[in-house]
C-alpha positions in Angstrom: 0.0 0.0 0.0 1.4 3.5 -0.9 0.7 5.8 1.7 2.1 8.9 3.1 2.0 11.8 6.2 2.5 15.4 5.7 4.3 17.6 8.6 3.1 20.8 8.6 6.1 23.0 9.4 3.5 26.3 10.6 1.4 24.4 12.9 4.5 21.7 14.1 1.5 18.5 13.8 0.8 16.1 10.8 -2.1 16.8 8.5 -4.8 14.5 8.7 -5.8 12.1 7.0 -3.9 9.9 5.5 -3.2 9.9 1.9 -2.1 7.8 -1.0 -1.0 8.8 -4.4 -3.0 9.3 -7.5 -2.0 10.8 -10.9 1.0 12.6 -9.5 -1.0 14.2 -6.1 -2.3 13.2 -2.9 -6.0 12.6 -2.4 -8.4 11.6 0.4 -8.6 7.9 0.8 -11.7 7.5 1.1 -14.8 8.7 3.3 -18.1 7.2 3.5 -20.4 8.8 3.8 -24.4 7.9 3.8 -23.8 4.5 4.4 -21.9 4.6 0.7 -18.3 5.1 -0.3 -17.2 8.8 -1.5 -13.7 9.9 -2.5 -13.2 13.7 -1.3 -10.3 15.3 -3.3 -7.8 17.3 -1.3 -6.0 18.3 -4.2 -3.6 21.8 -3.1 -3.9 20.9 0.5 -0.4 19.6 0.3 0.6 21.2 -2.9 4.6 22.5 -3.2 2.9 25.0 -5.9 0.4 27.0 -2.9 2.5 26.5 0.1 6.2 26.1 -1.0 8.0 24.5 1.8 5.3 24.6 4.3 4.9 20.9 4.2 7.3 17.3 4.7 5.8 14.6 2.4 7.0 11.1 4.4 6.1 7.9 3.0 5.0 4.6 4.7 7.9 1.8 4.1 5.3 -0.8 3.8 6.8 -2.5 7.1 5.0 -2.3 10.7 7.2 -2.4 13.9 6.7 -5.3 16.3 3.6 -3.3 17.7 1.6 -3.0 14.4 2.9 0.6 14.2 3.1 1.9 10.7 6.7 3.1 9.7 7.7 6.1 8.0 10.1 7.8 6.9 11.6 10.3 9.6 10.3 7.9 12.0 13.0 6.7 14.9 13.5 3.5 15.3 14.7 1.6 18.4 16.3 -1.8 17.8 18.9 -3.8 19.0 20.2 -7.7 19.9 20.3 -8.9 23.0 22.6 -12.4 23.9 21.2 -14.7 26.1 24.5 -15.5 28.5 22.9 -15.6 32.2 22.6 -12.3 34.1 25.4 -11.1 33.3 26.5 -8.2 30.8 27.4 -9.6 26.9 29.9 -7.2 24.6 28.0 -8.9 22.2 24.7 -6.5 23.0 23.9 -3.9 21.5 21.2 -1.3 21.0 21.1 0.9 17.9 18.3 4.4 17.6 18.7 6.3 14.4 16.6 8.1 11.9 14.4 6.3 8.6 15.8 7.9 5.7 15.0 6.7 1.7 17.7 6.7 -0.2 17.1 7.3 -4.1 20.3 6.0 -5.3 19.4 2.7 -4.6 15.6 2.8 -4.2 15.3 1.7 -0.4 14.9 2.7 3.3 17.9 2.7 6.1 18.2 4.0 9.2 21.1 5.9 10.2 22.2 5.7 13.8 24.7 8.7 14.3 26.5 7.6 10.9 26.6 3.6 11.1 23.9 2.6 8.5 21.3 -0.3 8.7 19.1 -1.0 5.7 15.5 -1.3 7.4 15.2 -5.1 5.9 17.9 -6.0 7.9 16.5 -3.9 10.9 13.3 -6.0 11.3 15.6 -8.8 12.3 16.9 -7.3 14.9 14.9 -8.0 18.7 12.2 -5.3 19.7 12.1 -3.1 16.5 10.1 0.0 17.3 9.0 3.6 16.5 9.6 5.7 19.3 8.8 8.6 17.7 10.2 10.7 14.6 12.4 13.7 13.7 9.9 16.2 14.3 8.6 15.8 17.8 11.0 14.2 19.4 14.5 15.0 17.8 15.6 14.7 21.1 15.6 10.6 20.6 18.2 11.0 18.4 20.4 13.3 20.6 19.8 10.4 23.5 21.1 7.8 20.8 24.4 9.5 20.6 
């Protein structure tokens, strides 16, 4: 499913609803109304051309965290592996937070954790993968991560 957010950068919250893309612009999924399904176009809500720069675009990765959470891009993600080895501590740990960023040069999502880089397929492999936020509301995550 292609779906995406938009951050509004004047009111510092997400536009509702979600959208999906059609024929190069982002449109209401679908309200019902009446009992009966009705699409409502939102065409220029999120439009570069009326508010230049106003607005963040982030698209859905197609991959949930271990929650059900939908991830985005510009979400932060929480992962790590932990060693079973008694109660004692393992230098084999170790916990990772960093940033989901797409990457156009080879068509695919990573998250970057203070300049070590995980593709996000290889992410969900790791224990306890989770959004615990993203860049806009809590950059501070990624401060913590460092």
């Amino acid at each position: 499913m292609i779906k995406f957010r938009a951050w509004d950068k004047e009111t510092n919250k997400y536009f509702e609803p979600t959208y999906q893309v059609y024929m190069g612009r982002l449109e209401d999924l679908a309200i019902g109304l009446s009992g009966r399904l009705q699409k409502r176009t939102c065409r220029g809500v999120v439009d570069e051309s009326v508010f230049p720069g106003r607005y963040v675009v982030e698209q859905f990765t197609g991959l949930t965290d271990v929650n059900g959470k939908d991830i985005y891009e510009n979400d932060i993600i929480h992962f790590g592996s932990i060693w079973c080895v008694g109660d004692e501590y393992d230098p084999r740990e170790e916990e990772h937070i960093g940033a989901v960023k797409y990457r156009t040069d080879c068509a695919s999502y990573e998250v970057n954790c203070n300049g070590q880089i995980f593709p996000l397929m290889e992410v969900i492999n790791f224990d306890g993968y989770s959004v615990q936020g993203n860049v806009h509301e809590n950059p501070e995550l990624l401060e913590a991560g460092k």
